[in-house]
N, C-alpha and C positions, 0 to 999 in steps of 0.2 A: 250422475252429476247434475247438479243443476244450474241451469240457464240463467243470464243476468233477466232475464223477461220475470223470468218466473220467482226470484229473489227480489226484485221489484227496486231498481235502484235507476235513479233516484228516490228515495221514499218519499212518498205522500202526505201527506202531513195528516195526521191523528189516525194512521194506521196501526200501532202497538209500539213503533220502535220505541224504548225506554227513554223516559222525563225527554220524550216530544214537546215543545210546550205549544205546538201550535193545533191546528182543528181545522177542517177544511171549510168553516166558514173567518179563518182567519186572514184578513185584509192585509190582501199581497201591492209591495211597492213595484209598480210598473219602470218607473224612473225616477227621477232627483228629486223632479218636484214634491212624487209619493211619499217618497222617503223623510223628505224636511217635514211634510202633515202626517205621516204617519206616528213618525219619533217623538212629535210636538202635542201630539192627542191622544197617546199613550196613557190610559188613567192610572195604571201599576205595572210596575217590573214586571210582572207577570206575563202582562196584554205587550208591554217593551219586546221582552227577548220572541217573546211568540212569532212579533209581527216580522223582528229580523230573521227570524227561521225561515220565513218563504221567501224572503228580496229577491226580487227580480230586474232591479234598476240596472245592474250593469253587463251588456248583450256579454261581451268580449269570458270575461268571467264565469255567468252563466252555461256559457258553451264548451269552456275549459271545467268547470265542475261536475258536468253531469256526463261530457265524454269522458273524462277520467271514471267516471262513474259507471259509465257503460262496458268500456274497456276493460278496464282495472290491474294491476299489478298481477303475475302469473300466480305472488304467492300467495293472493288473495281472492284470487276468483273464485272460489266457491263460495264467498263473504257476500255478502247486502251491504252496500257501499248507502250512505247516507245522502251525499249528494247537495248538500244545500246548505245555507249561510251557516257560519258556525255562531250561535249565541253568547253573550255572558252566562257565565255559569260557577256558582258558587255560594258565598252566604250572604240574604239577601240585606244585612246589614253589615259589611266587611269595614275594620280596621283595615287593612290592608288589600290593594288593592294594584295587581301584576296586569301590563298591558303588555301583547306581543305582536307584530307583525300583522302577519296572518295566517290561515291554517294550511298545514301541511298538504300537497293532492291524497295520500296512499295513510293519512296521518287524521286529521281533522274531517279530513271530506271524507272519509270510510267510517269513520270512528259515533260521527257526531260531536264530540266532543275537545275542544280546543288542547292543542299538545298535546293528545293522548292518543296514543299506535304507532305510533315513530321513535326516533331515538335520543331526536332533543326532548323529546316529555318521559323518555327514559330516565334521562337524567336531571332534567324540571324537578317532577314528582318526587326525586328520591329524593335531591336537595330539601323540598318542602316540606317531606315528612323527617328528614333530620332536626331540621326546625321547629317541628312540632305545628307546621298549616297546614298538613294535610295526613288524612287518617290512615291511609294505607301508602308502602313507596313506590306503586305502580299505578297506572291509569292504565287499561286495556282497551277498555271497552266502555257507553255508556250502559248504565245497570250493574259495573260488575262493584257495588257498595262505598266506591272511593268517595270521599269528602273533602273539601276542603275549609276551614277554623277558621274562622271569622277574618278568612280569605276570599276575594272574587277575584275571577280572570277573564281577560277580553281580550279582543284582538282587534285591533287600529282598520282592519280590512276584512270581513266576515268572511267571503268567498276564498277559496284556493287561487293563486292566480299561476299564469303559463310562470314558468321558470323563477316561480316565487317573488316574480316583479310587477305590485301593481302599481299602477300609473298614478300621476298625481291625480287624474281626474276622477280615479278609482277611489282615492285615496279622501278625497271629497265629497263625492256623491256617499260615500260609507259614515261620514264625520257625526251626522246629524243622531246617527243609531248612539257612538260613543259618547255624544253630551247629553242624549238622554238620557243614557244609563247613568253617565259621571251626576247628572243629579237628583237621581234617583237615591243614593248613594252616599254623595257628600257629606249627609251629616254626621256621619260619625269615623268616618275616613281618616285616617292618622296616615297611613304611608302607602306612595306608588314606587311602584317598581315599574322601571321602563324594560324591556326585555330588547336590546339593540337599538343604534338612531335612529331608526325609521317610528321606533316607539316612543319613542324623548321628544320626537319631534312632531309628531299626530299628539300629545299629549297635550301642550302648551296652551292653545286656542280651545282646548276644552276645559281645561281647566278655568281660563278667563271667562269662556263663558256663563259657568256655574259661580263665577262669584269670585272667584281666586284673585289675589292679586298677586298676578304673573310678573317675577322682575325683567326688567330690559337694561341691555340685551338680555336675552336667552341665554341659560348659562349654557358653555358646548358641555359634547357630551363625552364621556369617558365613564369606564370602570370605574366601581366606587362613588360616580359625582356625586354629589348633595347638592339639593338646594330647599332652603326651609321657604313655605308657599304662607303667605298668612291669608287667611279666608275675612270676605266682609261680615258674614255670619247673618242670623235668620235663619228660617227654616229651607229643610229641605225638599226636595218635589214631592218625597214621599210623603209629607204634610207634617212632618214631628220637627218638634223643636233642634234647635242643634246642640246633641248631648254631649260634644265636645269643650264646651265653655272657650268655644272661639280659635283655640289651641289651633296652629298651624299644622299644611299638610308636609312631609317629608318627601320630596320627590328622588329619588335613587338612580342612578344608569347602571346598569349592568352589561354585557358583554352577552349577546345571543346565544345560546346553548344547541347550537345549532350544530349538527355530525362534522363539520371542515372545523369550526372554533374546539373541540371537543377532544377532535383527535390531534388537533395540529398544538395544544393545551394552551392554545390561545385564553379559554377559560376552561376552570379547573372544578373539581368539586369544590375542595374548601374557597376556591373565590363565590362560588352560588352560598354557599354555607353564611361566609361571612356577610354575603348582602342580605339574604333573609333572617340573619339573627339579626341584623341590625334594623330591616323593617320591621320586624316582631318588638323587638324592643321599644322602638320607637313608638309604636303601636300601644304597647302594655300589654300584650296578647300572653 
């Protein structure tokens, strides 16, 4: 059997694990301040998700991800546990665009991959592929060919945190990573999907920031909410025009897909069904 020493978990960054996108000369955020000049000096998506792969801004976080990592679930110990922020990941120019929480300990932090090894991305992914955004109805693993149509997904907090509760402060020092990416992105963006309030409401301030005009109040949140976003328009961070012709964004709530909401049918397949048809639509995907 082999030892977590010798599976190497945490993994290092440009060690082989699959679409790593980081390189061990890639510039790690110490703390907050890192993080706002990191996110802000990002010249592509690319150099983006890299830089969030190694954050190291938040202690508390950091030491619940990489002991979970070290630890690990019984049924996964003989696994290489990934160990470290979980990226955006998807298509680098998404109509559509699902934001959740954060990543699962035994789910995201083993996987690399956001929702994917657990059992809310069980049933994530199958919804997505019923919808036709995403190419296979499982995510297992990263490398194992899944894709997601001119879909991307992020998470409001990269790190795993203790009892799946990070802190507002967590919850801020993380913000600067999701408006980098949101404008990175923005221009061609038709619909979000919030994945539970904690994602409705990490959403709002980033959307303003990119340019959105955010109505007020905030609309609350619930199953099904709507609310149509209208963008100032111009270009996007990623330098291209806005191939949108100004069209507003669609913002969605949906109800967490989480194992207690799942099993208690809090939310339902055809509830995910009906909210990703309707961001696809919306979309024109």
């Amino acid at each position: 059997m082999s030892s977590p020493v010798s599976l190497g978990s945490p993994v290092p960054p440009g060690t082989g694990w699959p679409d790593d996108p980081a390189t061990p000369a890639t510039p790690v955020a110490e703390n907050p301040a890192a993080v706002r000049r990191l996110a802000a000096t990002a010249g592509t998506l690319t150099e983006l998700v890299a830089r969030q792969s190694v954050c190291r801004a938040c202690p508390r976080l950091v030491e619940w991800r990489e002991q979970v990592a070290h630890e690990k679930r019984r049924a996964f110990r003989d696994e290489r546990y990934w160990g470290r922020p979980i990226p955006g990941w998807g298509a680098q120019r998404p109509r559509v665009l699902i934001v959740g929480l954060a990543p699962a300990a035994h789910g995201g932090n083993r996987t690399g991959r956001v929702f994917t090894g657990d059992r809310s991305g069980d049933v994530l992914y199958a919804s997505l592929w019923r919808a036709g955004l995403a190419a296979q109805p499982t995510s297992v693993a990263a490398g194992d060919g899944q894709r997601l149509l001119g879909t991307r997904m992020v998470a409001a907090v990269r790190c795993a945190p203790p009892l799946n509760k990070p802190s507002v402060d967590e919850r801020d020092n993380c913000a600067p990573w999701l408006a980098a990416e949101l404008g990175f992105v923005a221009g061609g963006l038709r619909s979000v999907v919030c994945l539970g309030h904690f994602a409705w409401q990490a959403i709002w301030p980033q959307l303003a920031a990119a340019g959105f005009a955010v109505p007020r109040p905030r609309p609350p949140f619930g199953h099904g909410a709507e609310a149509l976003v209208p963008r100032a328009g111009g270009a996007d961070r990623a330098g291209g025009a806005d191939g949108t012709g100004q069209e507003p964004v669609l913002v969605i709530g949906c109800y967490h897909p989480s194992q207690q909401n799942t099993f208690t049918g809090r939310v339902t397949d055809v509830m995910l069904d009906e909210v990703f048809g309707r961001a696809r639509q919306h979309a024109g995907l």
